[in-house]
PyMOL commands that place a pseudoatom at each C-alpha (Angstrom):
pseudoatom trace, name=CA, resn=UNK, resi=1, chain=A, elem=C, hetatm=0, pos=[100.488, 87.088, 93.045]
pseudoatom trace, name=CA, resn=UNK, resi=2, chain=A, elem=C, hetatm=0, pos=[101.092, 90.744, 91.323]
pseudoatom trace, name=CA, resn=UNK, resi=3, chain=A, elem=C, hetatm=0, pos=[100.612, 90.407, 88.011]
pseudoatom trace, name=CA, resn=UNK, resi=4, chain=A, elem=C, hetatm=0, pos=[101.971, 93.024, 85.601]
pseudoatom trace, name=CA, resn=UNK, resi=5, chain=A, elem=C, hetatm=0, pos=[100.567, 93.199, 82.675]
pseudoatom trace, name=CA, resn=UNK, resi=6, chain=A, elem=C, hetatm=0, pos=[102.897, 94.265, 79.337]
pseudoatom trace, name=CA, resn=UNK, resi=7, chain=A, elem=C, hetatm=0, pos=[100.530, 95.828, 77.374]
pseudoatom trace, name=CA, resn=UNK, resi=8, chain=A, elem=C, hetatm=0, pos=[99.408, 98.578, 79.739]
pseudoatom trace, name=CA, resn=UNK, resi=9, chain=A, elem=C, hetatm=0, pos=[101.707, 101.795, 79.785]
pseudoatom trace, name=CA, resn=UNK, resi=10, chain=A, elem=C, hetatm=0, pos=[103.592, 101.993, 82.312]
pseudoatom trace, name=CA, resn=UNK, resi=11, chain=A, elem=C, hetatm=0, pos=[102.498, 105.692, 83.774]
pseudoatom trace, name=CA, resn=UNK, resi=12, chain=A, elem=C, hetatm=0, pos=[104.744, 107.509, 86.275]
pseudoatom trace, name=CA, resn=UNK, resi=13, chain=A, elem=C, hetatm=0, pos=[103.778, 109.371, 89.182]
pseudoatom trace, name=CA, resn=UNK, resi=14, chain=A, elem=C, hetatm=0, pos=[104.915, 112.164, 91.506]
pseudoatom trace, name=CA, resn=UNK, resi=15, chain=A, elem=C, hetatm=0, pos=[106.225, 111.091, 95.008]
pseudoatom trace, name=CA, resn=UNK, resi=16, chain=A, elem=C, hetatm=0, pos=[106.849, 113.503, 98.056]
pseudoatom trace, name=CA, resn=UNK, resi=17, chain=A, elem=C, hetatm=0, pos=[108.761, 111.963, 100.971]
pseudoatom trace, name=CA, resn=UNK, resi=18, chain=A, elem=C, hetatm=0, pos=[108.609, 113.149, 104.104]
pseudoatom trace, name=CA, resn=UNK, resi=19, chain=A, elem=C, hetatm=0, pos=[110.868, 112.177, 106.690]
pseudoatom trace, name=CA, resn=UNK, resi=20, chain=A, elem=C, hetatm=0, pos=[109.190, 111.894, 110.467]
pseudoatom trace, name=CA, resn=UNK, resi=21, chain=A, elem=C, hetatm=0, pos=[112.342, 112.330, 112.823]
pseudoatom trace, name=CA, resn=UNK, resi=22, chain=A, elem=C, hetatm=0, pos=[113.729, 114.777, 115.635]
pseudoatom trace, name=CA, resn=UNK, resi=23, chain=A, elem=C, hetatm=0, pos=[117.339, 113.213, 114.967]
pseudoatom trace, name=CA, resn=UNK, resi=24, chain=A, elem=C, hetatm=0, pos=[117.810, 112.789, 111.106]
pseudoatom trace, name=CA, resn=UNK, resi=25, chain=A, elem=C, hetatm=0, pos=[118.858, 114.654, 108.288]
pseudoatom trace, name=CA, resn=UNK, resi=26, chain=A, elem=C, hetatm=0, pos=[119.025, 113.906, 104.371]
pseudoatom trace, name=CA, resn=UNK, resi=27, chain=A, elem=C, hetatm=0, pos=[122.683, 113.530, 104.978]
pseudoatom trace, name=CA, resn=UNK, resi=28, chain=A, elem=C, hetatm=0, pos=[121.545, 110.371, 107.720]
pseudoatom trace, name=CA, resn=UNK, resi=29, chain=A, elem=C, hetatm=0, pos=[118.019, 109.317, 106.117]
pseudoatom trace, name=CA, resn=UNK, resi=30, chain=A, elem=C, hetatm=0, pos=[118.469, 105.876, 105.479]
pseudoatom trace, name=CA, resn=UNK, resi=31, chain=A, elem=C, hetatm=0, pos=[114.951, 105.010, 105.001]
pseudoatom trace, name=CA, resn=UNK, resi=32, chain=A, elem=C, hetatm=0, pos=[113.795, 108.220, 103.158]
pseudoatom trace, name=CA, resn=UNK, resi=33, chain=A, elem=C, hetatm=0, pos=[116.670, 107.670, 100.829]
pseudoatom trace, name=CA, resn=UNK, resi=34, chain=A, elem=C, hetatm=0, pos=[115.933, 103.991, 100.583]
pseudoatom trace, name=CA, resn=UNK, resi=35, chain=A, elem=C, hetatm=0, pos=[112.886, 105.050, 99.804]
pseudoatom trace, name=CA, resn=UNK, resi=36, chain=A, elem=C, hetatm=0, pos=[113.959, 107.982, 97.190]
pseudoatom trace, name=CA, resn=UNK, resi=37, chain=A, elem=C, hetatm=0, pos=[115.909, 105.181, 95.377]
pseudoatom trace, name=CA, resn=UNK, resi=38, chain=A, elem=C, hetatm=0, pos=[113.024, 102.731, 94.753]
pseudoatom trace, name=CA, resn=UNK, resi=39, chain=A, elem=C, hetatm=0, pos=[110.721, 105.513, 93.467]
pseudoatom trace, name=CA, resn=UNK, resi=40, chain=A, elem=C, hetatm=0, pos=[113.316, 106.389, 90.903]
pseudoatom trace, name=CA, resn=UNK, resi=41, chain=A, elem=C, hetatm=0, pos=[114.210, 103.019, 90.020]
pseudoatom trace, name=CA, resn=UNK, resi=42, chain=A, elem=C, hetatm=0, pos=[110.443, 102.010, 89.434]
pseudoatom trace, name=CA, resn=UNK, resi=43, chain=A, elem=C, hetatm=0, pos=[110.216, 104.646, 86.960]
pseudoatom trace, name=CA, resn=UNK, resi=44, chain=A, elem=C, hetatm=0, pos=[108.421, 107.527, 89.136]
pseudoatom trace, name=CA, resn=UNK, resi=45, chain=A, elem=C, hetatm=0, pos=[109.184, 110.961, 89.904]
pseudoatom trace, name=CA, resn=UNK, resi=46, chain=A, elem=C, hetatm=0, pos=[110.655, 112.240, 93.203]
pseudoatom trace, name=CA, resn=UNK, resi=47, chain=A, elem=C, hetatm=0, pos=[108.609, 115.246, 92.988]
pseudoatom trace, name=CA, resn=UNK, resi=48, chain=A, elem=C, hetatm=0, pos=[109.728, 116.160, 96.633]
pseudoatom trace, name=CA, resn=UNK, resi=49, chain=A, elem=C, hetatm=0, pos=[111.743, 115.042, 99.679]
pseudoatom trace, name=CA, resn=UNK, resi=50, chain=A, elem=C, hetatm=0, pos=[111.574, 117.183, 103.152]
pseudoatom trace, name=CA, resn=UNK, resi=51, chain=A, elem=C, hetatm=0, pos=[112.124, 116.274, 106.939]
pseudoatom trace, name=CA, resn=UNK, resi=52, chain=A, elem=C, hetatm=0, pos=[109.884, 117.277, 109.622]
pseudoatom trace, name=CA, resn=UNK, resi=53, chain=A, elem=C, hetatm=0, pos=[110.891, 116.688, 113.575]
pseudoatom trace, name=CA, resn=UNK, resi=54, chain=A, elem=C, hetatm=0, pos=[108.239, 115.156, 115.719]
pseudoatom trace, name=CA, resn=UNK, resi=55, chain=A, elem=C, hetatm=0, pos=[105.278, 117.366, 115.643]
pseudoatom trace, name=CA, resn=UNK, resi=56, chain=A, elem=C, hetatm=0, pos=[101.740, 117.081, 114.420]
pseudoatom trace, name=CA, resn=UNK, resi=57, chain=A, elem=C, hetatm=0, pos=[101.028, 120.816, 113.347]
pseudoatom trace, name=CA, resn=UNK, resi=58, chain=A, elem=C, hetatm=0, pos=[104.569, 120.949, 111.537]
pseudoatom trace, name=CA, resn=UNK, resi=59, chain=A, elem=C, hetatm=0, pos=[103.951, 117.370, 109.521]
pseudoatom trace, name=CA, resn=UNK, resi=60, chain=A, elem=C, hetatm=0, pos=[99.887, 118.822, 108.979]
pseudoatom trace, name=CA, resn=UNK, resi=61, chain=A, elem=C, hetatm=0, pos=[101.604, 121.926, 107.682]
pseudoatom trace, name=CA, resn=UNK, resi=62, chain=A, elem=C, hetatm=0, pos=[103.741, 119.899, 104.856]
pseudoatom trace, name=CA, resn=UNK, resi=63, chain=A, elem=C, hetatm=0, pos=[101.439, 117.094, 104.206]
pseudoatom trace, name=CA, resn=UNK, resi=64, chain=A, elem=C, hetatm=0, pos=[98.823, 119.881, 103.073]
pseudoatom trace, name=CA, resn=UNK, resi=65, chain=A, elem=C, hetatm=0, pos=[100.963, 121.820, 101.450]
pseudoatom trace, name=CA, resn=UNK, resi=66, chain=A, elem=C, hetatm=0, pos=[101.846, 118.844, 99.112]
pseudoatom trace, name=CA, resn=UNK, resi=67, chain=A, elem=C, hetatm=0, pos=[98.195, 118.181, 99.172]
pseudoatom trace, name=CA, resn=UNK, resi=68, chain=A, elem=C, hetatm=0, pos=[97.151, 121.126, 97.688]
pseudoatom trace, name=CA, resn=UNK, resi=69, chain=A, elem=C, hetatm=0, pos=[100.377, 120.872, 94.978]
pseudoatom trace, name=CA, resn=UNK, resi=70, chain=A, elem=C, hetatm=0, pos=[99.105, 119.712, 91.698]
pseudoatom trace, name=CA, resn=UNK, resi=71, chain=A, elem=C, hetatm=0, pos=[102.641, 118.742, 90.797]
pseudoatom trace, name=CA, resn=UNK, resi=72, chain=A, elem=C, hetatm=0, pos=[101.874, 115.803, 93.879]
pseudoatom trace, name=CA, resn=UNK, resi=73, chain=A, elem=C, hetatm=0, pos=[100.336, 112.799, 93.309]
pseudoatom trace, name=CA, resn=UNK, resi=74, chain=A, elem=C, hetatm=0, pos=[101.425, 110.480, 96.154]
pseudoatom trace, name=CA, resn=UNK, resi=75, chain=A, elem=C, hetatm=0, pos=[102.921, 111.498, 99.687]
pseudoatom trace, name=CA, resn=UNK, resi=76, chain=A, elem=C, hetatm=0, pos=[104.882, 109.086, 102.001]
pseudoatom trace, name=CA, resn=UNK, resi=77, chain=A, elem=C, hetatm=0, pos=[105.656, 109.521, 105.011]
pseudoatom trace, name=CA, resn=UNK, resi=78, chain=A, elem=C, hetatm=0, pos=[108.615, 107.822, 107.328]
pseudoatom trace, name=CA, resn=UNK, resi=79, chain=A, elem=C, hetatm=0, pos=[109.142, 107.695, 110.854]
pseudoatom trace, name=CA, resn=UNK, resi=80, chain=A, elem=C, hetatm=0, pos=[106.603, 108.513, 113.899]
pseudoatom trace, name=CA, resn=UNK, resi=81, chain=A, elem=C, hetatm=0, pos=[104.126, 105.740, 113.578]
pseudoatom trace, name=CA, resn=UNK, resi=82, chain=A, elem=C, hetatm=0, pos=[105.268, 104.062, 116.507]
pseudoatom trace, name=CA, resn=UNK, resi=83, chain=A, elem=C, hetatm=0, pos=[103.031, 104.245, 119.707]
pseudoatom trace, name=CA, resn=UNK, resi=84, chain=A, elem=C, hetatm=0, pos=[105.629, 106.406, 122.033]
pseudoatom trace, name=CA, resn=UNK, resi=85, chain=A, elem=C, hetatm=0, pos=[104.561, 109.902, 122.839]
pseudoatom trace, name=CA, resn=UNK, resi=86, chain=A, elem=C, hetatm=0, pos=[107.031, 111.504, 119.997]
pseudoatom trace, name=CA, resn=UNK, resi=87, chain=A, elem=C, hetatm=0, pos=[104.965, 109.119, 117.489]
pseudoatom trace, name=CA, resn=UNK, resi=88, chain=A, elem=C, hetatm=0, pos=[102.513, 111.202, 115.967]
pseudoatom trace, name=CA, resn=UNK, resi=89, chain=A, elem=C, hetatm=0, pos=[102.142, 111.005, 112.700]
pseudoatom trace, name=CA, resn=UNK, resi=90, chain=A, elem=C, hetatm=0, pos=[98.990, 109.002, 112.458]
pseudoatom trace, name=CA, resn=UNK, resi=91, chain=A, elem=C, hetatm=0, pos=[97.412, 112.230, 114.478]
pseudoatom trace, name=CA, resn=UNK, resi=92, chain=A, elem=C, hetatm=0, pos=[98.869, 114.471, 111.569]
pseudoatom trace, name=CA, resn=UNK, resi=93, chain=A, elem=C, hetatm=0, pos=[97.227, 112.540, 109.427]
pseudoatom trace, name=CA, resn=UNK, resi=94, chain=A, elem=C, hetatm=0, pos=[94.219, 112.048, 110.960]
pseudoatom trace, name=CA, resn=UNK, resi=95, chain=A, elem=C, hetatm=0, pos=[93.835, 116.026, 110.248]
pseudoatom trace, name=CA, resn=UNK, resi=96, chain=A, elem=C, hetatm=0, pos=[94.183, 115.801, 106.535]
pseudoatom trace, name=CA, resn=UNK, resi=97, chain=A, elem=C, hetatm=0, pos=[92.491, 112.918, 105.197]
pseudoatom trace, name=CA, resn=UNK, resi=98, chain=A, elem=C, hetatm=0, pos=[88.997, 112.740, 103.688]
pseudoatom trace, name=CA, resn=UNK, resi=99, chain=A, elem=C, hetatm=0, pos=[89.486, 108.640, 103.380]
pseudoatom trace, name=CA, resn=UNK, resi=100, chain=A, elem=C, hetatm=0, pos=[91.469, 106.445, 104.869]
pseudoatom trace, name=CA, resn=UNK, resi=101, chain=A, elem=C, hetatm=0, pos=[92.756, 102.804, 102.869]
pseudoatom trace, name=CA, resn=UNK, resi=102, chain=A, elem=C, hetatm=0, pos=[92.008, 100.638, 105.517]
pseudoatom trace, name=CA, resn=UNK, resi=103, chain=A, elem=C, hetatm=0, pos=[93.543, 97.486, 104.068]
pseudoatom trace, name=CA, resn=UNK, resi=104, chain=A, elem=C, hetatm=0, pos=[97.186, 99.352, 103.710]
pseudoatom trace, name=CA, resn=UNK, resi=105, chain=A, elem=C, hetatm=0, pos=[97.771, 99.124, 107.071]
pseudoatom trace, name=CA, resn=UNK, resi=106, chain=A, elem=C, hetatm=0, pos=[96.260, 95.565, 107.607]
pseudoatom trace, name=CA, resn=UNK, resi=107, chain=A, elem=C, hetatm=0, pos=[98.553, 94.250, 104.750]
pseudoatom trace, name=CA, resn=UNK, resi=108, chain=A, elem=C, hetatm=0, pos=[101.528, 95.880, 105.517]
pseudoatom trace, name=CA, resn=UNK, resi=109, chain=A, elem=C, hetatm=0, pos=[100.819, 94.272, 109.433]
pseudoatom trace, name=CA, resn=UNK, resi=110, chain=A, elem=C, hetatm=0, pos=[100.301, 91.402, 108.020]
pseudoatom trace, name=CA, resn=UNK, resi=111, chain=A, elem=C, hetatm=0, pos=[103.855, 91.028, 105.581]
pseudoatom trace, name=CA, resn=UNK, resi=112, chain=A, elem=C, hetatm=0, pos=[105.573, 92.471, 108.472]
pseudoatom trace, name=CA, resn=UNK, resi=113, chain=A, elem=C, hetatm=0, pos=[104.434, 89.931, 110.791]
pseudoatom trace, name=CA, resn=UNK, resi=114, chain=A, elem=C, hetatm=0, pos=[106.334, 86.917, 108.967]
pseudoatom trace, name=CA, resn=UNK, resi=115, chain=A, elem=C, hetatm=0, pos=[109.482, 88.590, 109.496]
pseudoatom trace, name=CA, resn=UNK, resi=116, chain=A, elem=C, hetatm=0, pos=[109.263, 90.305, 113.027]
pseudoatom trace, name=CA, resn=UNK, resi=117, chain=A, elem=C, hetatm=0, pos=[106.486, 88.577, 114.297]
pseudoatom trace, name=CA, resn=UNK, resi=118, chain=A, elem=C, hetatm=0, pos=[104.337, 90.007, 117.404]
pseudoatom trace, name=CA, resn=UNK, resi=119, chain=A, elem=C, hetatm=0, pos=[106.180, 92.966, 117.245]
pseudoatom trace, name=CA, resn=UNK, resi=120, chain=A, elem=C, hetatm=0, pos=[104.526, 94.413, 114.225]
pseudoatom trace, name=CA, resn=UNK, resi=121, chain=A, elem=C, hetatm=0, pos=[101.194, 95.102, 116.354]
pseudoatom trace, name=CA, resn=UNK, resi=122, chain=A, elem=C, hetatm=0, pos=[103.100, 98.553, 117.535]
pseudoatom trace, name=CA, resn=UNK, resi=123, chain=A, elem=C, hetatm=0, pos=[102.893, 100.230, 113.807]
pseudoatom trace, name=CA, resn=UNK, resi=124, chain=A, elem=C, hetatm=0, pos=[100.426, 102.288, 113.058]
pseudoatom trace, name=CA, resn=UNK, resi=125, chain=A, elem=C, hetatm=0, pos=[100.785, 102.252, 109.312]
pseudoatom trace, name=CA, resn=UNK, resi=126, chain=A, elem=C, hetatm=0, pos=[98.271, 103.566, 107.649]
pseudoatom trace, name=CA, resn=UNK, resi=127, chain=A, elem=C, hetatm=0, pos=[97.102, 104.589, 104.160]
pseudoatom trace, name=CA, resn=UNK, resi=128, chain=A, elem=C, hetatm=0, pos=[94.660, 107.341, 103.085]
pseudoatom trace, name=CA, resn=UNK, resi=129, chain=A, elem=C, hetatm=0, pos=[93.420, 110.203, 100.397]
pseudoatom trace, name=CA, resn=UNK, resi=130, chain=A, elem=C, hetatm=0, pos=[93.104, 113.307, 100.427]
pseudoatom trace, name=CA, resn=UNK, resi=131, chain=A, elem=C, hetatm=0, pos=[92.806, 116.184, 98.366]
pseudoatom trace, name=CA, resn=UNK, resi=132, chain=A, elem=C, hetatm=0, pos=[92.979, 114.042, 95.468]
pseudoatom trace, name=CA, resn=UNK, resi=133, chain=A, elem=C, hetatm=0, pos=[95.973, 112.604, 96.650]
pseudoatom trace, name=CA, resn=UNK, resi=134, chain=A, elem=C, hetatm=0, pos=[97.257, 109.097, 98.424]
pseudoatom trace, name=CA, resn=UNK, resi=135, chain=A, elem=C, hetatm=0, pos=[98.991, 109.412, 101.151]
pseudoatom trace, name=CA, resn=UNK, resi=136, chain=A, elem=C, hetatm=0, pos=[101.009, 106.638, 103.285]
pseudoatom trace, name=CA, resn=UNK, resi=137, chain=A, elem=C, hetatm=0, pos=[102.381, 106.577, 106.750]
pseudoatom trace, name=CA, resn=UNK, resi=138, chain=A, elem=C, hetatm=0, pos=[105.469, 104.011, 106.648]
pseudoatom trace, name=CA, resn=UNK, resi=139, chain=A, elem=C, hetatm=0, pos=[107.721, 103.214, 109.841]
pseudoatom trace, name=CA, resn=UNK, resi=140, chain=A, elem=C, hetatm=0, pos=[110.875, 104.545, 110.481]
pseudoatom trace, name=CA, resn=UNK, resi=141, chain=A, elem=C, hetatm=0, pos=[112.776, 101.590, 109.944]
pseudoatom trace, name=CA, resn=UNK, resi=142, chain=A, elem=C, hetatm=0, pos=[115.032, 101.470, 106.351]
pseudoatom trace, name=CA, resn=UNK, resi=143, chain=A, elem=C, hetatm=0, pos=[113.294, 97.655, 106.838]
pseudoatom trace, name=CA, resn=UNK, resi=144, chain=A, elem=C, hetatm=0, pos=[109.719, 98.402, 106.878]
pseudoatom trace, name=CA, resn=UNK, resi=145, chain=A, elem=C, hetatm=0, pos=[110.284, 100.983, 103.893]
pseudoatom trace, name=CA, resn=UNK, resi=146, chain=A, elem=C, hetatm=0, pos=[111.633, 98.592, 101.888]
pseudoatom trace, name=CA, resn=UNK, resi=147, chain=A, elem=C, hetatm=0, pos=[108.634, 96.111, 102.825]
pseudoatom trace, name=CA, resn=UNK, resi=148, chain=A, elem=C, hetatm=0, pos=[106.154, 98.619, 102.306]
pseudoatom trace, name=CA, resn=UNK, resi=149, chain=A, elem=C, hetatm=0, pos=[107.653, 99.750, 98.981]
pseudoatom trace, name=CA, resn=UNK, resi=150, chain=A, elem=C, hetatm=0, pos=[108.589, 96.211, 97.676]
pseudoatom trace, name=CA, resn=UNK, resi=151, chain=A, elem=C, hetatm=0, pos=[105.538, 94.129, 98.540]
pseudoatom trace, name=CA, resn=UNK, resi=152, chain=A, elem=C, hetatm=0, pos=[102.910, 96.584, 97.965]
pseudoatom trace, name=CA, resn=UNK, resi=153, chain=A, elem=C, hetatm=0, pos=[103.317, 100.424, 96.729]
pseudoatom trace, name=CA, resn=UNK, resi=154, chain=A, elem=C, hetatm=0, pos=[105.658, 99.551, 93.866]
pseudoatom trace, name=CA, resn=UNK, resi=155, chain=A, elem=C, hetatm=0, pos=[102.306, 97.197, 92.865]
pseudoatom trace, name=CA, resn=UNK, resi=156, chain=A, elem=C, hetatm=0, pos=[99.699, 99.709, 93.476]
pseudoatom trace, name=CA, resn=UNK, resi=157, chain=A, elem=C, hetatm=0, pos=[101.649, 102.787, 91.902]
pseudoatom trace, name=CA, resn=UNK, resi=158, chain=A, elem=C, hetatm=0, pos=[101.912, 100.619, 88.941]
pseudoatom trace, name=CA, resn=UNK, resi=159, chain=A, elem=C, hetatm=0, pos=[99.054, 101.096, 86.687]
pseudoatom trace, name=CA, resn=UNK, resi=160, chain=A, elem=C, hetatm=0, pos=[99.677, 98.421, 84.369]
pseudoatom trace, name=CA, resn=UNK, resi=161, chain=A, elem=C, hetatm=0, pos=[99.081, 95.589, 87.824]
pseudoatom trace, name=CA, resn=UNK, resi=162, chain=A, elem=C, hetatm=0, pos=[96.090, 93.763, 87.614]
pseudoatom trace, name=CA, resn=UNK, resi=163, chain=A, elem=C, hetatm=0, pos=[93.608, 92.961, 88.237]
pseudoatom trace, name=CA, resn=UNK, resi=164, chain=A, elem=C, hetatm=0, pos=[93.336, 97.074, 89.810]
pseudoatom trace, name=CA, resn=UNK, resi=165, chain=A, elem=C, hetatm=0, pos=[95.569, 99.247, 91.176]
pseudoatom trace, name=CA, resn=UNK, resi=166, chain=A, elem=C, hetatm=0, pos=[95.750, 102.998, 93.066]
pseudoatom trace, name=CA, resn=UNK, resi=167, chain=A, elem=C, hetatm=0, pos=[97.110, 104.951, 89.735]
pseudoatom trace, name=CA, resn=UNK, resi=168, chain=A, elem=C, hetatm=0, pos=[93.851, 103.912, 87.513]
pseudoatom trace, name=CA, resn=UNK, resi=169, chain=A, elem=C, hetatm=0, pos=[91.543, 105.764, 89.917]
pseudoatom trace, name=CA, resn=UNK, resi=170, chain=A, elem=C, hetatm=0, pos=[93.102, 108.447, 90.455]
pseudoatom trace, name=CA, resn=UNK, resi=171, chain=A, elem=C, hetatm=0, pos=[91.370, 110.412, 87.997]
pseudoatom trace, name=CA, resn=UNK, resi=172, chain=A, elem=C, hetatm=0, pos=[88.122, 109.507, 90.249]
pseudoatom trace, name=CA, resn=UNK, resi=173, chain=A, elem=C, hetatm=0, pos=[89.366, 110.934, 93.713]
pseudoatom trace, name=CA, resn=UNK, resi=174, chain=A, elem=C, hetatm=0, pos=[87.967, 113.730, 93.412]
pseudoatom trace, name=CA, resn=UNK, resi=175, chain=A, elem=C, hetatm=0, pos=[84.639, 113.221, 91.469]
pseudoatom trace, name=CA, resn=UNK, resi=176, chain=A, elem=C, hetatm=0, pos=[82.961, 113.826, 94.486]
pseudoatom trace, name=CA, resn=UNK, resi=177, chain=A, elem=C, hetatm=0, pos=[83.522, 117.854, 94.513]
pseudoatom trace, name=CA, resn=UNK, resi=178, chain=A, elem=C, hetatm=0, pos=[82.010, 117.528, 90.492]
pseudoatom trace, name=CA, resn=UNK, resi=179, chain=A, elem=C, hetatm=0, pos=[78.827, 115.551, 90.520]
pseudoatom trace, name=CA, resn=UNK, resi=180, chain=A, elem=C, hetatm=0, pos=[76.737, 114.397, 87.810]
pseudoatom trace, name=CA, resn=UNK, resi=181, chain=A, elem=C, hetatm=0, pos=[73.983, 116.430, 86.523]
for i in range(1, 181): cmd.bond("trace and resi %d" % i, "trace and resi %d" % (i + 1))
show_as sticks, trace
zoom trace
């Protein structure tokens, strides 16, 4: 169903990844690194790769930090969108964004229901703007990165997939703050 089409340009952005976890570090990151690896073999730019423990005022802190970083285009987050009390990264978010994109989490539910079935109703994926910039809450699991990365953000962060994608409006996210006379 995603259709790439040849005669667009391919245009690169700049990813942050942020690592949601009280017990890893890049040396042990399996899913930020899986992660890290797909950006750069897509053609993007790791433009930054952190890890935060468990805490909604310490992820707030870095996700608007990389917010308000014109060198950051897209932030994703893994880890800490499960629904035990250490899980709060959908709270952190919750803080920063000025939109949310509904249908991220509802697809990414829905692909990760045909391969773990009921289970997938305890992610709280989610997908949002702010600040001009998209921002995506993955699960922890190097197996749900690679979902959400394969069957949907290398798509989206591909501006030459049509019929639309995320990259084309980015130059729009912000038009709000400038309107037209």
């Amino acid at each position: 169903m995603a259709r790439i089409d040849p005669s667009r340009p391919f245009l690169p952005v700049r990813i942050a990844v942020l690592t949601v976890s009280d017990t890893r570090s890049l040396a042990n990151d399996t899913s930020g690194q899986a992660l890290a690896d797909r950006i750069a073999a897509a053609g993007h730019t790791l433009a930054d790769r952190a890890i935060s423990k468990d805490d909604a005022a310490e992820i707030e802190t870095r996700l608007r930090g990389w917010i308000a970083d014109p060198a950051i285009d897209v932030v994703i987050t893994t880890g800490g969108t499960g629904i035990t009390g250490r899980d709060v990264t959908p709270e952190a978010f919750d803080r920063v964004l000025e939109k949310r994109i509904e249908g991220f989490g509802e697809l990414f539910r829905m692909l990760s229901y045909a391969k773990i079935g009921t289970s997938t109703m305890q992610s709280r994926a989610l997908g949002g703007v702010a600040g001009g910039t998209y921002l995506f809450a993955l699960p922890g699991s190097t197996g749900a990165v690679k979902d959400a990365w394969d069957d949907i953000l290398v798509f989206q962060l591909d501006n030459r997939h049509r019929p639309c994608n995320l990259v084309e409006l980015m130059p729009r996210l912000q038009e709000h703050l400038h309107p037209a006379a």
